[in-house]
C-alpha positions in Angstrom: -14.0 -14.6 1.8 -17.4 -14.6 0.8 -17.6 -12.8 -2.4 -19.5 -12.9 -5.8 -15.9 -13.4 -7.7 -12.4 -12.2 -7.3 -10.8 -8.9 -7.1 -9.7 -7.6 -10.0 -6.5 -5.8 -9.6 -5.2 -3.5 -12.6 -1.9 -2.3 -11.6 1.4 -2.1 -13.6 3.7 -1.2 -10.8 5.2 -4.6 -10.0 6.1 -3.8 -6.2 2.6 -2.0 -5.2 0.9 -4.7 -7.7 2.8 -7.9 -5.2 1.4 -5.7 -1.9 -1.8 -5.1 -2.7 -2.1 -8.8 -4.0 -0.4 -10.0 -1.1 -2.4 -8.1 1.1 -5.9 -8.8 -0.4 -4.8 -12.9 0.0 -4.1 -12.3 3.7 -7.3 -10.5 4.3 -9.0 -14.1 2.5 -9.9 -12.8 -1.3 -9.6 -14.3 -4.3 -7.5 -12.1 -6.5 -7.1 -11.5 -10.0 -4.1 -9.4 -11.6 -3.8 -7.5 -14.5 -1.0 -5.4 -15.7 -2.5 -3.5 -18.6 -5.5 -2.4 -20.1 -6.1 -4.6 -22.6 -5.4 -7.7 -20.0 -7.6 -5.7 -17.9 -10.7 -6.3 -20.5 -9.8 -9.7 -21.0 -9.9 -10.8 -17.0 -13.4 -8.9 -16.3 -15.0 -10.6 -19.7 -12.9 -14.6 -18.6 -14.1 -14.7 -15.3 -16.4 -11.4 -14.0 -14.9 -9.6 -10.6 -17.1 -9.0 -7.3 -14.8 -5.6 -7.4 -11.6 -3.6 -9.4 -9.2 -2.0 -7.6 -8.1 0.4 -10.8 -4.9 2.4 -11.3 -5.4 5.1 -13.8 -1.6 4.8 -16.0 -1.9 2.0 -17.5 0.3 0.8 -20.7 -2.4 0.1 -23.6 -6.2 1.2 -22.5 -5.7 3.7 -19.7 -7.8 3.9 -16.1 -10.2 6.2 -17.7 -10.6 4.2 -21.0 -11.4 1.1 -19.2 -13.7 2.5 -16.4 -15.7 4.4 -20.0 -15.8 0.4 -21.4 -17.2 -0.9 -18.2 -19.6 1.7 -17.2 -22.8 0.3 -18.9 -21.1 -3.4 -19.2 -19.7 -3.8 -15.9 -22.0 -3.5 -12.9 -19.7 -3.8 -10.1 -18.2 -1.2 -7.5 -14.6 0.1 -9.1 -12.1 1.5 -6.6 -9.6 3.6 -8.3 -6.3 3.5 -6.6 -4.2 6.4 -8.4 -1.0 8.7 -7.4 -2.8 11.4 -9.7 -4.9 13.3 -7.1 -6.2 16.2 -8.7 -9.7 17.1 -8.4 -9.8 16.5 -12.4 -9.2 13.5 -12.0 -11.1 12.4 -9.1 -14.2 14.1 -11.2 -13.3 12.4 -13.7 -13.3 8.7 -12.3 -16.6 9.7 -10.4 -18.2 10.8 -14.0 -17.3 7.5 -15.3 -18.6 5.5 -12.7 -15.6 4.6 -9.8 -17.8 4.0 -6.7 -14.5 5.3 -5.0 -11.2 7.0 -5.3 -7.7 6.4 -2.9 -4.7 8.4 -3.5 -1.5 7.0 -3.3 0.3 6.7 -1.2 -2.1 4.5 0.5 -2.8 1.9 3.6 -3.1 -1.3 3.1 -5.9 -1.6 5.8 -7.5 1.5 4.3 -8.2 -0.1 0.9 -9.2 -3.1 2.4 -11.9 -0.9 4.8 -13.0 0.2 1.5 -13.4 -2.9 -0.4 -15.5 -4.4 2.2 -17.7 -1.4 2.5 -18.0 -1.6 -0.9 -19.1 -5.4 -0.5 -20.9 -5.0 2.3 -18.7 -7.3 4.1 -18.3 -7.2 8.0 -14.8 -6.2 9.0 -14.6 -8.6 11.7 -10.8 -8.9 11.7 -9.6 -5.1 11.4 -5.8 -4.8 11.9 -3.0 -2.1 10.7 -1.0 -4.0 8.3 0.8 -2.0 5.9 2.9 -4.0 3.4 5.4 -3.1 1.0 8.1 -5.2 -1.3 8.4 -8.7 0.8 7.8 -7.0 3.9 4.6 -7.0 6.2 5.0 -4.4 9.1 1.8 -5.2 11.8 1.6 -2.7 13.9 -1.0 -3.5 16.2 0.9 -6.9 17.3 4.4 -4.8 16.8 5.6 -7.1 14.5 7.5 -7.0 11.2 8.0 -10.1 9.0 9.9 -10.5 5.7 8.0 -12.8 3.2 10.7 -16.0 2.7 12.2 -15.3 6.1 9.6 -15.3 8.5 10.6 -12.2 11.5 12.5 -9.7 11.1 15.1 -9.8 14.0 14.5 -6.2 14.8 15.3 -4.7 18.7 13.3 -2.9 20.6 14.7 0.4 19.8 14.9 -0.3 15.5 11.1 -1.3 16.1 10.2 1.8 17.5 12.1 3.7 15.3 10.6 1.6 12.2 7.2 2.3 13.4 7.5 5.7 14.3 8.4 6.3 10.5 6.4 4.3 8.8 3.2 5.7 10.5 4.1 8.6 8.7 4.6 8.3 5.6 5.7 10.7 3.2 6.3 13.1 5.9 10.4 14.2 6.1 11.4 13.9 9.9 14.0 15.3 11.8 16.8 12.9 13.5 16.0 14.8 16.6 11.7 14.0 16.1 12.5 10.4 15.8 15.2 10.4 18.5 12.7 11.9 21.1 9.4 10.5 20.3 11.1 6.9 19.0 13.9 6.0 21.6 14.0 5.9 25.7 15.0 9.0 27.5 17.8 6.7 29.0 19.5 5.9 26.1 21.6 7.9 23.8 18.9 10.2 21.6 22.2 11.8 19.4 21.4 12.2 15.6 24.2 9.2 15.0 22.1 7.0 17.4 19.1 7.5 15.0 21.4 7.2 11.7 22.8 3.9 13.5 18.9 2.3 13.9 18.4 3.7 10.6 20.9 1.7 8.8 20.4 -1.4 10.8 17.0 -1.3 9.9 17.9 -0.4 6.1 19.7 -4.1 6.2 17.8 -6.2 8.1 14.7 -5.2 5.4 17.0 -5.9 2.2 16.0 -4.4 -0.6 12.6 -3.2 0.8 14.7 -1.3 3.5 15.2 1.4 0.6 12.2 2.6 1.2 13.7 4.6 4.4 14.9 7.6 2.4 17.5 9.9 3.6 15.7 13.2 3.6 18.5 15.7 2.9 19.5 18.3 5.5 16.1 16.5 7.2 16.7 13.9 8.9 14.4 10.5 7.1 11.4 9.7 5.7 9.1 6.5 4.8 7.5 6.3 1.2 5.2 3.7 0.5 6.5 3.9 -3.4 9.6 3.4 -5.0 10.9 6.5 -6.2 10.7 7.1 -9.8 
């Protein structure tokens, strides 16, 4: 990728830290990580970034403390990448110079949209990734891939259920959503059908499969972050 310097990455969260990284080498960048604040300063002063992508909790200097270090020092676009979305906050980022502000929980492809904007750089091989844990879901080319183990040996019917959920996250669905809008209208569309895609799915993911919650008395729901 054709870029003034890396991306500078200040994250603390180990699992959205790996996806973003993961998905910022995929997309060609050169990526730098840090995991605090004060690792933070030290990266952007070693080796200086063509962009941050900024969370705003951070142990040591915070998101705010370091975007008030770089503000005069620092003259490149800062993305702040945050699960705080009050309108403080966004003022507050703005104030101190962010260029921009995304709100977890976020997409992949979003962020990236927004990093090349930011770059100026074309966007000549736009695609819906979303990535989470060791797992890379593609859902233009229907696809789901775990990172050591290549495909994901999913059916036709756990794929469609997969992606019907994970193009919504957050969002608490009903068995009976998912059963009509996800599965055939000649197949069984029962609420165990769905709970039977649902844990097959769960194990085929590993670890990452966690990330399809049981929404109580709902039915289920995708969250792009590990609950707290």
């Amino acid at each position: 990728m054709d870029s003034q310097g890396p991306i500078l990455v200040v994250e603390d969260d180990p699992p959205i830290a790996a996806g973003i990284v993961r998905g910022l080498k995929l997309a060609g960048f050169q990526v730098t990580l840090a995991t605090d604040g004060y690792l933070a300063l030290e990266a952007a002063q070693k080796e200086p970034p063509a962009l941050v992508v900024l969370d705003l909790n951070l142990p040591g200097p915070d998101g705010f403390a370091l975007l008030e270090a770089w503000h005069h020092r620092l003259h490149v676009p800062i993305i702040v990448l945050s699960a705080r979305q009050e309108l403080e906050a966004r003022l507050r980022s703005f104030g101190l110079g962010a260029a921009d502000y995304l709100a977890k929980p976020f997409w992949m492809e979003e962020l990236l949209a927004r990093i090349r904007a930011r770059l100026r750089l074309p966007d000549t091989n736009a695609r819906r990734v979303l990535a989470w844990a060791d797992v890379r879901v593609d859902l233009d080319a229907r696809s789901v891939s775990r990172e050591d183990q290549g495909l994901v040996p999913l059916t036709r019917h756990e794929l469609d259920v997969l992606l019907y959920l994970v193009e919504r996250p957050g969002r608490a669905l009903t068995r009976e959503q998912i059963a009509d809008q996800a599965l055939p209208l000649n197949e069984e569309r029962d609420a165990r059908t769905v709970d039977s895609h649902v844990a097959r799915i769960r194990k085929k993911l590993g670890p990452a499969g966690a990330r399809l919650r049981t929404a109580w008395g709902i039915g289920y729901r995708f969250d792009l972050e590990d609950a707290p």
